[in-house]
LUMVEX-64444 format. One record per residue (C-alpha): residue in one letter; residue number from 0; x, y, z. Coordinates in nm, 4 decimals. Layout:
<rs>
+--------+-----+----------+----------+----------+
: residu : num :     east :    north :       up :
+--------+-----+----------+----------+----------+
:      A : NUM :        X :        Y :        Z :
...
+--------+-----+----------+----------+----------+
</rs>
This chain:
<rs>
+--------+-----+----------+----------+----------+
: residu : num :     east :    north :       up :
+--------+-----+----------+----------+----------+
:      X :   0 :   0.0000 :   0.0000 :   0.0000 :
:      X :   1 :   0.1454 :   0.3315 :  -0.0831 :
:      X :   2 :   0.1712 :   0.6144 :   0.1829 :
:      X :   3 :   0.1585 :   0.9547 :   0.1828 :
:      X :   4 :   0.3196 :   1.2265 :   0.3782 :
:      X :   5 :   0.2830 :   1.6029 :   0.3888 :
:      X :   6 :   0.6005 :   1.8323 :   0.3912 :
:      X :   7 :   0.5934 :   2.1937 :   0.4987 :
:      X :   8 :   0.9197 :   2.3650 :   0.3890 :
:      X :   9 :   1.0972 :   2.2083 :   0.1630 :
:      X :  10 :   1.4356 :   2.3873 :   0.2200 :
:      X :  11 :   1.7282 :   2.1558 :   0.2921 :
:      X :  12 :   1.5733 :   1.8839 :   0.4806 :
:      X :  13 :   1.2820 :   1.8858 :   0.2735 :
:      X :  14 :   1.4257 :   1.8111 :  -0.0264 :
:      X :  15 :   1.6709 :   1.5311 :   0.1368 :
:      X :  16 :   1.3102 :   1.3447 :   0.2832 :
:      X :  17 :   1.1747 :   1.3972 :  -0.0783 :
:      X :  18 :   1.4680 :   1.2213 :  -0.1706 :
:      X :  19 :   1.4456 :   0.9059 :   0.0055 :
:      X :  20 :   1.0421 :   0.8889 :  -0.0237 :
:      X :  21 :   0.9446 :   0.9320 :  -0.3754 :
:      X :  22 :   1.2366 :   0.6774 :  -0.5018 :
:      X :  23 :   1.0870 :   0.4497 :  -0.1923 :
:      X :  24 :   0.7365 :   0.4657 :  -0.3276 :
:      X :  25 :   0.6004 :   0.7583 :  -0.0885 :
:      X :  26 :   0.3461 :   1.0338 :  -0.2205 :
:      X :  27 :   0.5034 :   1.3593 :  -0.0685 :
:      X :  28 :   0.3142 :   1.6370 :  -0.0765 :
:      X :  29 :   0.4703 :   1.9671 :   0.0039 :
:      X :  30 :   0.4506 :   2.3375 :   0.0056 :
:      X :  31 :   0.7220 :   2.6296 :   0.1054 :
:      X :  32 :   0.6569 :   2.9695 :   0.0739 :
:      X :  33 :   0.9614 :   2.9938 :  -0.1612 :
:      X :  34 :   0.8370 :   2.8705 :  -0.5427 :
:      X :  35 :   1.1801 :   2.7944 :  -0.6243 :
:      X :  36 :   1.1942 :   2.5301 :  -0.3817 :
:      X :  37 :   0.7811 :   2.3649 :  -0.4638 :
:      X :  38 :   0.9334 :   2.3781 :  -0.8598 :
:      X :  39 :   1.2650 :   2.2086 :  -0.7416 :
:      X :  40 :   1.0803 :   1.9197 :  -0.5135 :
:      X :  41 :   0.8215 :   1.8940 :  -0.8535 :
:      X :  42 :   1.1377 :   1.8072 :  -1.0316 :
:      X :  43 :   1.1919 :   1.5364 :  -0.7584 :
:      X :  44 :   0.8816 :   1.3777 :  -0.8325 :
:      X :  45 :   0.6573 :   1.5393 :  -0.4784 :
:      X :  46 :   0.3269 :   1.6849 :  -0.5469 :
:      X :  47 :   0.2521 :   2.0537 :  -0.4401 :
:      X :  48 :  -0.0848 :   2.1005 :  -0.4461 :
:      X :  49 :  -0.0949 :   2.2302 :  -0.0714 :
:      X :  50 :   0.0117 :   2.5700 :  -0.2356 :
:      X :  51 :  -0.3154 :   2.6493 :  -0.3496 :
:      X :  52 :  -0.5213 :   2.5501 :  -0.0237 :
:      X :  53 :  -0.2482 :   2.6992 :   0.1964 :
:      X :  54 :  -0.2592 :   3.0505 :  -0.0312 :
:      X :  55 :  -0.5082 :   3.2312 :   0.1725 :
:      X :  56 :  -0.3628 :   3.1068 :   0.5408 :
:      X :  57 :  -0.0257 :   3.2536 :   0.4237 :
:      X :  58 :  -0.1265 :   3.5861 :   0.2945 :
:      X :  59 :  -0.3574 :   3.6273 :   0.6296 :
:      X :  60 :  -0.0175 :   3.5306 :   0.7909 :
:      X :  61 :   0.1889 :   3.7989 :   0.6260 :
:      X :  62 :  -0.0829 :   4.0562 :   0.6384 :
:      X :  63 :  -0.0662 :   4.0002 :   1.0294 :
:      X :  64 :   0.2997 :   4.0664 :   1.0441 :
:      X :  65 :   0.3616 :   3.6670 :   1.0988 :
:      X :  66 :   0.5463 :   3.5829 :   0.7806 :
:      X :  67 :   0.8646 :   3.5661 :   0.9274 :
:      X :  68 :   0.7270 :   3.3004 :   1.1498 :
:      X :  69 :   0.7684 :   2.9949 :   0.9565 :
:      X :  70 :   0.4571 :   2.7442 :   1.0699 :
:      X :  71 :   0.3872 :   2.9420 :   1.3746 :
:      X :  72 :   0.2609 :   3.1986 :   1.2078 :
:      X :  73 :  -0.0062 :   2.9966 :   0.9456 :
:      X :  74 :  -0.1071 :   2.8115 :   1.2995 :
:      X :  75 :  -0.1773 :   3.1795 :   1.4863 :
:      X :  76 :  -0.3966 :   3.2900 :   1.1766 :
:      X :  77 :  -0.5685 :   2.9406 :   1.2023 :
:      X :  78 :  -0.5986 :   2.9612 :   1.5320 :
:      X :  79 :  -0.7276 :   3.2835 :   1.5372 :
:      X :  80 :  -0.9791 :   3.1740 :   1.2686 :
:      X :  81 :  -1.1108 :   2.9182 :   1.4746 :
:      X :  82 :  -1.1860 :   3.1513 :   1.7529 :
:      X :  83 :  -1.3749 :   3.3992 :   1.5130 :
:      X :  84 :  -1.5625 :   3.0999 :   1.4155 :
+--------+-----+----------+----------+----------+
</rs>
């Protein structure tokens, strides 16, 4: 059975887990806020369709002065979303 796993940032250690999982049959999934890096983990066979859901979160993120953050700032705006709701 094939597995899948999701990868946020796909800097340096990103792109080495994308490396051993797609050759070992894994579906990887990932999204950085840098395009360079979703085209160069495309290239390594991953799938980065988590930019367009994540689009929104990150902009709210930015907008709020969290961009800087890494993934502490998309889970304050979702947080924060949560509470409005």
């Amino acid at each position: 059975m094939a597995e899948t796993v999701g990868l946020i940032g796909l800097g340096l250690v990103g792109k080495a887990m994308v490396r051993r999982l797609v050759p070992a049959g894994w579906t990887v999934l990932g999204w950085d806020i840098d395009p360079a890096a979703r085209d160069q983990v495309a290239d390594l066979g991953a799938h980065v369709p988590l930019e367009r859901a994540h689009a929104e979160v990150l902009r709210a993120a930015i907008a709020a002065g969290l961009g800087d953050a890494d993934n502490a700032g998309l889970i304050e705006v979702l947080r924060e979303a949560q509470e409005r709701e």
